[in-house]
N, C-alpha and C positions, 0 to 999 in steps of 0.2 A: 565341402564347398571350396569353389574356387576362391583365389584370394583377389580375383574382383571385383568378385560376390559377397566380398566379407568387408569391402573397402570403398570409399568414395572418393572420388580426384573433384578438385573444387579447384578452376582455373578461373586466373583473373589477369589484364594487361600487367599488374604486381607481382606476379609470380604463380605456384601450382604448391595446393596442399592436398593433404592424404591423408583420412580421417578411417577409424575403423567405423561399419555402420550393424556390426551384430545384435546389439543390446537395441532397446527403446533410447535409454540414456547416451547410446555413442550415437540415435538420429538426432535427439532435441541439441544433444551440441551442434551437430555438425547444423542443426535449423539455427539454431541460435547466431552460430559464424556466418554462415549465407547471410542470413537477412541482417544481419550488421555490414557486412562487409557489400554487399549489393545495395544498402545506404549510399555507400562513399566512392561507388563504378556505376558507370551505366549498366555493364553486360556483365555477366559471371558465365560460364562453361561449369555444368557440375554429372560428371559420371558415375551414374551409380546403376549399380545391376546391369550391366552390357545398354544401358538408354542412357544417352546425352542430352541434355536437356540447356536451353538458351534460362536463363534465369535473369531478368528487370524488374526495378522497380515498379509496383504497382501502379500506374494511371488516374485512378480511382478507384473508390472502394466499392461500386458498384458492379461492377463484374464478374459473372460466378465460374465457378471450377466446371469443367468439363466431364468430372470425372462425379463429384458430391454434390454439383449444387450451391455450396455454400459461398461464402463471399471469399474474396481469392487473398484479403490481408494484405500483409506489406511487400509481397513478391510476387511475380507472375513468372513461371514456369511453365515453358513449350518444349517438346519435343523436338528435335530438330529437322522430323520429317512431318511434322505437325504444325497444324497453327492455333489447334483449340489451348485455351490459356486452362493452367493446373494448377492450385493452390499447393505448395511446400507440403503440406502437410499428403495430398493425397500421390505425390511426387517420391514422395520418402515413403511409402506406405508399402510392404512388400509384397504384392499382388497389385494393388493396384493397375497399375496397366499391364494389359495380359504379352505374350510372346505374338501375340495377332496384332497387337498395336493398338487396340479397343480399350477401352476405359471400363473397370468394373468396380461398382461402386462397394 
């Protein structure tokens, strides 16, 4: 694997971190850091797997993921050539969104 395919860049107006993302445990940190740190910015930039994704605060908890269905939580996650909103979780998910740019759930 490339290394980054094995890495996440998590950019904010504060500065740019780099998180490994191979394990389960190195995504929920690196969810855990996002949705804390997108608390206390508007906008986050987080690269993961060759897709860049806009990362804000959720609007309301009404909203579902593009990808599950499910309610989107405390972040909303777009693509940057996209505008359907993606809950973190299906965001970090590896397949999740295919090389087509399609959502599979």
């Amino acid at each position: 694997m490339s290394e980054l395919a094995n890495s996440a860049h998590v950019h904010a107006m504060t500065g740019t971190f780099v998180v490994p993302v191979q394990s389960p445990y190195d995504r929920q940190v690196l969810r855990e850091h996002v949705e804390r740190l997108a608390s206390r910015v508007s906008t986050l930039t987080l690269r993961l797997r060759e897709t860049r994704w806009i990362i804000t605060p959720s609007a309301t908890g009404e909203e579902q993921c593009a990808a599950c269905a499910q309610a989107l939580g405390r972040v909303t996650c777009r693509r940057v050539d996209d505008a359907a909103a993606t809950c973190i979780t299906c965001a970090m998910h590896p397949g999740s969104v295919g090389s087509d740019g399609g959502y599979h759930a």
